[in-house]
Z-matrix of the N, CA and C atoms (Angstrom, degrees):
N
C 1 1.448
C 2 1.524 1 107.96
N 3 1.531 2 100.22 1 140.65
C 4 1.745 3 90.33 2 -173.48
C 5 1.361 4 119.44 3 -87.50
N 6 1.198 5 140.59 4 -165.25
C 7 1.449 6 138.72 5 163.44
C 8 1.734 7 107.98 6 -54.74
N 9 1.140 8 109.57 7 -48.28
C 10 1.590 9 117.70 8 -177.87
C 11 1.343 10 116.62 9 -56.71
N 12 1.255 11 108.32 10 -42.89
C 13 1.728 12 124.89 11 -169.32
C 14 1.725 13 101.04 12 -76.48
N 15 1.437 14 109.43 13 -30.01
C 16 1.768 15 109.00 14 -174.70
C 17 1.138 16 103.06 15 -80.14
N 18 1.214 17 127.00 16 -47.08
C 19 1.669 18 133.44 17 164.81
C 20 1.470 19 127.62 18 -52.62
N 21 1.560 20 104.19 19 -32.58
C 22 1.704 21 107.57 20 163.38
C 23 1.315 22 120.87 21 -73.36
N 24 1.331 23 103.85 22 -38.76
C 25 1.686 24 114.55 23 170.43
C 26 1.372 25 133.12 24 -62.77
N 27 1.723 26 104.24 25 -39.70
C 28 1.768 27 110.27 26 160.65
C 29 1.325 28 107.71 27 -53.46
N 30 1.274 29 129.50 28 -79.15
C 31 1.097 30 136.62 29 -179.48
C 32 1.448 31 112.49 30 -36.28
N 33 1.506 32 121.32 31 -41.81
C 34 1.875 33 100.70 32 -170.05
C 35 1.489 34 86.36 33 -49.18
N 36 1.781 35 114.78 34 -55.36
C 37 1.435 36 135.56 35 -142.90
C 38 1.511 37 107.60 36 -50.87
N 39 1.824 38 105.42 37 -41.74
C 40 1.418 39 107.40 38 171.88
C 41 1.517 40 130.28 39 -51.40
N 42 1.359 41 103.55 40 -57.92
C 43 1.571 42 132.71 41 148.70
C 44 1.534 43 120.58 42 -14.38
N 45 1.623 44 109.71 43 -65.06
C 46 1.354 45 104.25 44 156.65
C 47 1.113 46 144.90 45 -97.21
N 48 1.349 47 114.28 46 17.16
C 49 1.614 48 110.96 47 156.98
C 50 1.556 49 109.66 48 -85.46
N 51 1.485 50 119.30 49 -34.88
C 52 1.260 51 125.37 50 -173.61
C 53 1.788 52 104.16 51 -67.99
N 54 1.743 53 127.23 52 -42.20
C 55 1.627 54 120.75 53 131.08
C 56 1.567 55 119.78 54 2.65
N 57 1.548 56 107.83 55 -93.16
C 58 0.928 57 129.96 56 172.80
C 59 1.574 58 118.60 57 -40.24
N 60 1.102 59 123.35 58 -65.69
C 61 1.706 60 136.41 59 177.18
C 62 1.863 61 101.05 60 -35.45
N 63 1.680 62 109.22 61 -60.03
C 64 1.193 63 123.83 62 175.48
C 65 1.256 64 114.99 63 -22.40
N 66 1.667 65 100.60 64 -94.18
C 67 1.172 66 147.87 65 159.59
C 68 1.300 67 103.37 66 -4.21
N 69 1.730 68 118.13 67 -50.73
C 70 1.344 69 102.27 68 -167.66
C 71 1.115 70 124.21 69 -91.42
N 72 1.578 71 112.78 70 -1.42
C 73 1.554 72 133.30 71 -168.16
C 74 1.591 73 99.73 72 -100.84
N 75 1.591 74 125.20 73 -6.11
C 76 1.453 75 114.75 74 -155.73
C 77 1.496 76 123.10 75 36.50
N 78 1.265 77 110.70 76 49.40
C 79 1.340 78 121.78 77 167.21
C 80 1.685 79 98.48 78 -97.21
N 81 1.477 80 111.91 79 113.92
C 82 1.300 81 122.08 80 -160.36
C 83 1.740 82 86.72 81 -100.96
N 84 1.736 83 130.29 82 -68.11
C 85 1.100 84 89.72 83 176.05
C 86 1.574 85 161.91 84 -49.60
N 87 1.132 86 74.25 85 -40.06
C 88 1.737 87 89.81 86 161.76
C 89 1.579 88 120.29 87 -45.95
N 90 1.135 89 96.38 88 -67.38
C 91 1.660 90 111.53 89 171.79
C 92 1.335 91 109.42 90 -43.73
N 93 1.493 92 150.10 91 -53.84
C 94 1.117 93 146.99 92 118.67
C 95 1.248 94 128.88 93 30.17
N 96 1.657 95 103.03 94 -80.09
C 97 1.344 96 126.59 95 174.13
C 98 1.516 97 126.38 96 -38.71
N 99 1.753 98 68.58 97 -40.59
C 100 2.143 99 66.24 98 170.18
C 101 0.798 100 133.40 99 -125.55
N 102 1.733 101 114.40 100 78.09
C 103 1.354 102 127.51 101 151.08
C 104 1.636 103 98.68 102 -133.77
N 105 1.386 104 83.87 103 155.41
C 106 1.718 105 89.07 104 171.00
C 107 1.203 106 110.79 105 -64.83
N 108 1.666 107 94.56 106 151.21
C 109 1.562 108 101.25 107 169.25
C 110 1.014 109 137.82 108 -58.26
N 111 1.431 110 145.99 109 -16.15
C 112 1.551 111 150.46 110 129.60
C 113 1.602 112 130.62 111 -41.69
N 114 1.452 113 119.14 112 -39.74
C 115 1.137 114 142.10 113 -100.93
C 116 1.962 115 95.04 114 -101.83
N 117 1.085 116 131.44 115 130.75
C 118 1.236 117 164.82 116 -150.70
C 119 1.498 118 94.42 117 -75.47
N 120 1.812 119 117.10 118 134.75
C 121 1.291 120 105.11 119 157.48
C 122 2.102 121 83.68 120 -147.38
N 123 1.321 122 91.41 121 142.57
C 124 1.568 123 124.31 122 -176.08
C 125 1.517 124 98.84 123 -101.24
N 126 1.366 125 102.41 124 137.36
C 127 1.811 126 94.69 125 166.26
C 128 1.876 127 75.62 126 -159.60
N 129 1.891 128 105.58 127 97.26
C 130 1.037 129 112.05 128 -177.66
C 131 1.916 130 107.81 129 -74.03
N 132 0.820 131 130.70 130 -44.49
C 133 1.782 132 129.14 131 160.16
C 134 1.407 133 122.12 132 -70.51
N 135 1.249 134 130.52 133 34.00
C 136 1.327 135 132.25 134 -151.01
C 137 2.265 136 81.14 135 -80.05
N 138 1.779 137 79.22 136 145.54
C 139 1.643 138 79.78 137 174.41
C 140 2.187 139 97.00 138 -77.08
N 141 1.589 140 84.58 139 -175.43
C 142 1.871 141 97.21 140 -174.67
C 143 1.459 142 85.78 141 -66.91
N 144 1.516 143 106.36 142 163.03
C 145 1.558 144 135.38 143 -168.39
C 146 1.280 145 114.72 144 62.68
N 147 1.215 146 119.46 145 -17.67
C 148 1.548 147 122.06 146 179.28
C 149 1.535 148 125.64 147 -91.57
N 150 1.337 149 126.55 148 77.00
C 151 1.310 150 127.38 149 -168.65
C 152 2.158 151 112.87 150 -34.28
N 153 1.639 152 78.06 151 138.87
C 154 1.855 153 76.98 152 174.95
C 155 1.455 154 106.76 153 -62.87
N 156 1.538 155 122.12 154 -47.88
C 157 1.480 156 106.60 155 -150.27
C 158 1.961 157 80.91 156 -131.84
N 159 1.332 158 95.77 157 157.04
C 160 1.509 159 105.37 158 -172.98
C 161 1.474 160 91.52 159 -154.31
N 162 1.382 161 123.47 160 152.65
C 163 1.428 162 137.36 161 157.28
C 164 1.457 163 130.04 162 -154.34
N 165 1.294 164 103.44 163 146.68
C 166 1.608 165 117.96 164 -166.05
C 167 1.598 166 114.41 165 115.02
N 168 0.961 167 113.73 166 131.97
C 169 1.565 168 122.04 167 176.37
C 170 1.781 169 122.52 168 -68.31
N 171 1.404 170 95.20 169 -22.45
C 172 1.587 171 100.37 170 169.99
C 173 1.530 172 114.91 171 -93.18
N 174 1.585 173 117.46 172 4.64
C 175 1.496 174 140.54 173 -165.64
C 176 1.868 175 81.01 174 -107.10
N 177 1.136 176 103.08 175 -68.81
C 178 1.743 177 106.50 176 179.39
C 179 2.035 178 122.20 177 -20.41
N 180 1.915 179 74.82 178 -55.90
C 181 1.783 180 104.82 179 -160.00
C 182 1.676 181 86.23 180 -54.90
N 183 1.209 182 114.76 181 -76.20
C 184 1.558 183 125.74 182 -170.89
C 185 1.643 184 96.68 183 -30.79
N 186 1.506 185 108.33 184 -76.50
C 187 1.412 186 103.44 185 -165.28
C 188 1.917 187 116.00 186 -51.24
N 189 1.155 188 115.39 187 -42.63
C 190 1.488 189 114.78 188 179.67
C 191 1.900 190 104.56 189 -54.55
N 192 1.352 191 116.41 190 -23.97
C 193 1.608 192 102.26 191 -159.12
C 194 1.208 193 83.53 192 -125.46
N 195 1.721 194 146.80 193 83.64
C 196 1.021 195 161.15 194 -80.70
C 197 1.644 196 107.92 195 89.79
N 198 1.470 197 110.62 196 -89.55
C 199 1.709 198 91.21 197 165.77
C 200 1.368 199 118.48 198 -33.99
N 201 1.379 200 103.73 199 -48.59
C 202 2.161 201 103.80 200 -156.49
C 203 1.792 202 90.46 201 -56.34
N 204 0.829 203 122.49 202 -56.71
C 205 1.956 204 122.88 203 169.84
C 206 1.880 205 121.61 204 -29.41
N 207 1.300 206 102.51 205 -19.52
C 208 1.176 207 119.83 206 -174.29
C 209 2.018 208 123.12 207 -116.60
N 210 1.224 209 73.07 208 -53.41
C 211 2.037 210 85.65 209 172.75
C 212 1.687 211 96.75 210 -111.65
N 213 1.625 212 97.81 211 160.56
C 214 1.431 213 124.87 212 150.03
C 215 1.393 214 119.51 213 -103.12
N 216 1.264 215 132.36 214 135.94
C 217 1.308 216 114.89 215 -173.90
C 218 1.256 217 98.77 216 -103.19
N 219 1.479 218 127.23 217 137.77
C 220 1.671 219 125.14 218 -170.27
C 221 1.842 220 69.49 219 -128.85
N 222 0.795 221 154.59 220 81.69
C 223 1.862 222 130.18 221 107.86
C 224 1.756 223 85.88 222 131.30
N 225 1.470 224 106.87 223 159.58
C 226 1.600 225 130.69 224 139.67
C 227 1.406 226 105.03 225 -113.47
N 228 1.353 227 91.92 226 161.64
C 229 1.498 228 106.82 227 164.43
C 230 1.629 229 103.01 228 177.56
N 231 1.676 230 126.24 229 179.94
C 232 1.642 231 124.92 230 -166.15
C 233 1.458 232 108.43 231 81.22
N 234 1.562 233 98.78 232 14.34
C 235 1.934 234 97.70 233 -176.16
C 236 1.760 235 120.54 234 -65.51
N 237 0.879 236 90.78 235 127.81
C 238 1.832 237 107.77 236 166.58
C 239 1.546 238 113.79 237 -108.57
N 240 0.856 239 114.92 238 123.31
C 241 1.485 240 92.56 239 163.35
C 242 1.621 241 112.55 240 -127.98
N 243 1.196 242 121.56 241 132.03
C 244 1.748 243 121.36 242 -165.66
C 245 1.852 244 98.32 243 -105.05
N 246 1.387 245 96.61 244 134.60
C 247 1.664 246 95.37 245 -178.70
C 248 1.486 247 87.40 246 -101.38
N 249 1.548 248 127.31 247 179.60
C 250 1.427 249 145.59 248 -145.58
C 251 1.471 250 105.68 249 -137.29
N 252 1.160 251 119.30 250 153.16
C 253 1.239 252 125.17 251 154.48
C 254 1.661 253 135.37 252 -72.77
N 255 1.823 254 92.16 253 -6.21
C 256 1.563 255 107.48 254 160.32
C 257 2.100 256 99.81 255 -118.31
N 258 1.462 257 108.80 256 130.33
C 259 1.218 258 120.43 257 171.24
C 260 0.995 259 131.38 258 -24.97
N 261 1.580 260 109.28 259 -64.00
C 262 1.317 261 121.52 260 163.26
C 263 1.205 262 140.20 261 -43.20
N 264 1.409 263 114.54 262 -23.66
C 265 1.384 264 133.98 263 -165.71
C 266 1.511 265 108.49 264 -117.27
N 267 1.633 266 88.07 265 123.37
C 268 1.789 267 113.66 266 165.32
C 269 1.274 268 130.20 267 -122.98
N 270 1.511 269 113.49 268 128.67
C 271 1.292 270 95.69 269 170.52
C 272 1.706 271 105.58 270 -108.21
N 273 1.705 272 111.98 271 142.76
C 274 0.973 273 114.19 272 171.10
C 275 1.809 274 105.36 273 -128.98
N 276 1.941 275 97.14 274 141.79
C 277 1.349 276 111.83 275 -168.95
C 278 1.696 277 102.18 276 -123.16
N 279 1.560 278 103.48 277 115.65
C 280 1.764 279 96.48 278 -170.12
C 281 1.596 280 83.89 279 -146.93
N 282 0.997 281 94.49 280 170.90
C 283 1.860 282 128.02 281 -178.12
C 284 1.276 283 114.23 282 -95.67
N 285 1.261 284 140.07 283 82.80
C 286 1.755 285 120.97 284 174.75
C 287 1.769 286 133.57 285 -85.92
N 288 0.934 287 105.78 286 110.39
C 289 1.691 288 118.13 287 -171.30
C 290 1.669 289 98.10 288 -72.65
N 291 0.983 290 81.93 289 144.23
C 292 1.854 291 90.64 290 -175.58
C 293 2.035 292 104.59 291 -152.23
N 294 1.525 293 97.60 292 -178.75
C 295 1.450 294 98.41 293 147.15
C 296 1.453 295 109.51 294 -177.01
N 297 1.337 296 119.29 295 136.89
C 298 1.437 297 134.85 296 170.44
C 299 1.214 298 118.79 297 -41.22
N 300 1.520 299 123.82 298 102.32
C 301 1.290 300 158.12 299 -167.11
C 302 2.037 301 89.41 300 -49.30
N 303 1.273 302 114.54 301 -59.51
C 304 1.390 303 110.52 302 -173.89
C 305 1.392 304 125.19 303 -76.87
N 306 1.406 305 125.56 304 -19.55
C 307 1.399 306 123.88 305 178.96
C 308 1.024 307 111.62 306 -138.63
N 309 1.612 308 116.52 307 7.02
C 310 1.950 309 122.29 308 158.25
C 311 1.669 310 95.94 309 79.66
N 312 1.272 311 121.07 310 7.82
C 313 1.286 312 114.31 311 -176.25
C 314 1.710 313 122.81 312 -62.35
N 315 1.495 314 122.03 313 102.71
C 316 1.532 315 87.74 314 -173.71
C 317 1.355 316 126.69 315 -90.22
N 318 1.282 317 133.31 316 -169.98
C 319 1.364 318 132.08 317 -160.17
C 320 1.610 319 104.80 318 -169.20
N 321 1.206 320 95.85 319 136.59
C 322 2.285 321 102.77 320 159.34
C 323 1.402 322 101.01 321 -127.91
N 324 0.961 323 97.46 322 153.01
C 325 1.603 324 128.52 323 -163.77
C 326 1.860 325 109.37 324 -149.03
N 327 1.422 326 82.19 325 105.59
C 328 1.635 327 103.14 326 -179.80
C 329 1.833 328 109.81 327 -82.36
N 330 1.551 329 92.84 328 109.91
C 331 1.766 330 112.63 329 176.32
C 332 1.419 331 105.65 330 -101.22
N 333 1.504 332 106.21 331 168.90
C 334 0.867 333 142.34 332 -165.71
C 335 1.612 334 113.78 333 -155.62
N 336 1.183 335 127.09 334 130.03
C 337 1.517 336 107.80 335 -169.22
C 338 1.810 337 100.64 336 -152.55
N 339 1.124 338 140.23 337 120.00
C 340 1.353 339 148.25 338 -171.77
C 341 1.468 340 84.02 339 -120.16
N 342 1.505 341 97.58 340 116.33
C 343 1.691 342 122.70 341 177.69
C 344 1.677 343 98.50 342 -124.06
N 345 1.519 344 106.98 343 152.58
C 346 1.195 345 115.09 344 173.82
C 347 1.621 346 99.05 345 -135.04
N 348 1.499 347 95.51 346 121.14
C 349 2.289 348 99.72 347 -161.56
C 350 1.591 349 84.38 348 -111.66
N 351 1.185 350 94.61 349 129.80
C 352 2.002 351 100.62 350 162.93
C 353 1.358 352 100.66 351 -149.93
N 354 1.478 353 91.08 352 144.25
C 355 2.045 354 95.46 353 -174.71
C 356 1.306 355 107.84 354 74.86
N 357 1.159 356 152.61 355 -26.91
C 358 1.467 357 141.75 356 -174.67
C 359 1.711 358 89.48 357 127.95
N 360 1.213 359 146.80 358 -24.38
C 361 1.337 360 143.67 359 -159.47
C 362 1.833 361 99.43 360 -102.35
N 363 1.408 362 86.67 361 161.20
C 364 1.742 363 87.50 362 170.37
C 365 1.930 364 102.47 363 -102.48
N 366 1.169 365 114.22 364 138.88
C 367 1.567 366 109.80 365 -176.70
C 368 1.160 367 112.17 366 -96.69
N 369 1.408 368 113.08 367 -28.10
C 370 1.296 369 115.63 368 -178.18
C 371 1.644 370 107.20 369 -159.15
N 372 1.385 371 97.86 370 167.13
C 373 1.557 372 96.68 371 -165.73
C 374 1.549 373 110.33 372 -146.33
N 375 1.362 374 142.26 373 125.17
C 376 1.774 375 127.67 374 178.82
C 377 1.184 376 100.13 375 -109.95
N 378 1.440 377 132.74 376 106.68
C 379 1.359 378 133.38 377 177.21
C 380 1.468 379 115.41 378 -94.43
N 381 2.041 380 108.04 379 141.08
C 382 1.229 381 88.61 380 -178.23
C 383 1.757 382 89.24 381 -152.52
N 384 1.754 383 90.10 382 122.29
C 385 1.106 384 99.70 383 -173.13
C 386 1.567 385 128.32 384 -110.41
N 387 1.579 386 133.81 385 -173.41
C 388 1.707 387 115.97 386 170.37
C 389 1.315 388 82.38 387 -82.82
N 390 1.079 389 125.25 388 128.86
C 391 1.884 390 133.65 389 152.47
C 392 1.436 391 104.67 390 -73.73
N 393 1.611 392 110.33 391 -45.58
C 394 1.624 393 105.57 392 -164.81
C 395 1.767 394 106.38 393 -77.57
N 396 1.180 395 134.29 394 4.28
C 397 1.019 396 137.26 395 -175.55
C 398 2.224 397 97.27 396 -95.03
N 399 1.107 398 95.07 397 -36.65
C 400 1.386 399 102.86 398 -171.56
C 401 1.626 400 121.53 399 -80.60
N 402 1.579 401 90.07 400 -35.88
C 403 1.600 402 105.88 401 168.29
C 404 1.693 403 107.73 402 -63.28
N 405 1.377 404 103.60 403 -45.77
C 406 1.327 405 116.07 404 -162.08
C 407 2.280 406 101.75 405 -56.33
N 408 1.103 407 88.22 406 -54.30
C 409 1.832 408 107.79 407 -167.99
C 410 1.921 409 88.37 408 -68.55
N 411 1.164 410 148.81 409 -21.52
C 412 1.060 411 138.79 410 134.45
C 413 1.754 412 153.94 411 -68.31
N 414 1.159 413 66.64 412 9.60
C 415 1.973 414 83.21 413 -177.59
C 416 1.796 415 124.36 414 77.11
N 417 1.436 416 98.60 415 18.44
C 418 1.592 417 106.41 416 -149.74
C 419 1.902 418 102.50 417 -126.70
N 420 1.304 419 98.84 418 26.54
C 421 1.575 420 103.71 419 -179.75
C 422 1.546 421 97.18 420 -73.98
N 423 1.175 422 151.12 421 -53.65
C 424 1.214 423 151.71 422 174.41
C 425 1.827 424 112.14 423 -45.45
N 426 0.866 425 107.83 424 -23.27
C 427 1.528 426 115.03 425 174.11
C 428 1.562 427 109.83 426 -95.41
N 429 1.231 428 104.07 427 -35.74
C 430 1.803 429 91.92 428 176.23
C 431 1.736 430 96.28 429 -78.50
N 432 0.811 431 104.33 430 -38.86
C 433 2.251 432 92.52 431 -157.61
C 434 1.575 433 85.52 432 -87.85
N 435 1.789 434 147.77 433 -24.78
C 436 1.186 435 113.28 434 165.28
C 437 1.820 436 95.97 435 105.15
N 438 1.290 437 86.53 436 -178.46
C 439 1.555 438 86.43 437 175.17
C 440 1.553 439 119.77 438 -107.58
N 441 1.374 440 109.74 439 28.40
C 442 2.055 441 115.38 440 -175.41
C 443 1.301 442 117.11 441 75.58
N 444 1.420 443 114.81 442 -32.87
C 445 1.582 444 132.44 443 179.32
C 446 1.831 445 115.25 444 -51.52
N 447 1.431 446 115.64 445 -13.60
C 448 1.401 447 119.73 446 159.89
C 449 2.112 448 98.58 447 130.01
């Protein structure tokens, strides 16, 4: 690994614990903050209302403080985090504890998150979360799985 690649790699690594740190405080701006301002987020199983692919960091801000209206974030923890054979790239695997702002219901929800950090920012991100755990703690499992009919 070269000098460049150890320095890209601290930094993704920094990047995602400071993710993580966020994340666990529901500090949405912050969390925000770090992604680039362009920068791509994937949520290939996203439940209905939740767009698969979204971009821009002021696209982010809105959507994160929108959740905060909906969840409380009480903590992560179960963290893994896998470094890559490209620098840039992390995968981090954590647990998020939360609870539903309207019926106090709580819930964890096992993530998964493939980030790509360059420059100090995250550029892009493929999130992959339990949806049915989330649908479920909202009353909305019948709306994610549908009616069987296809």
């Amino acid at each position: 690994m070269s000098m460049q690649d150890s320095t890209a790699a601290r930094s993704a690594l920094e990047v995602t614990r400071r993710f993580l740190e966020v994340s666990s405080r529901g500090a949405y701006d912050e969390l925000a903050d770090l992604y680039a301002e362009d920068a791509v987020i994937e949520i290939p199983f996203a439940p209905p209302g939740i767009p698969r692919t979204s971009q821009g960091r002021e696209v982010f801000r809105t959507r994160f403080k929108s959740a905060e209206k909906v969840w409380r974030i009480e903590g992560v923890d179960q963290v893994t985090v896998h470094e890559t054979t490209d620098p840039e790239v992390v995968v981090a695997e954590f647990t998020l504890h939360r609870r539903v702002r309207e019926s106090g219901e709580r819930l964890s929800s096992a993530y998964i998150v493939v980030m790509t950090i360059r420059d100090g920012l995250i550029r892009h991100s493929r999130d992959y979360a339990d949806v049915i755990a989330g649908a479920r703690a909202l009353g909305r499992l019948q709306e994610l799985i549908g009616d069987g009919n296809g």
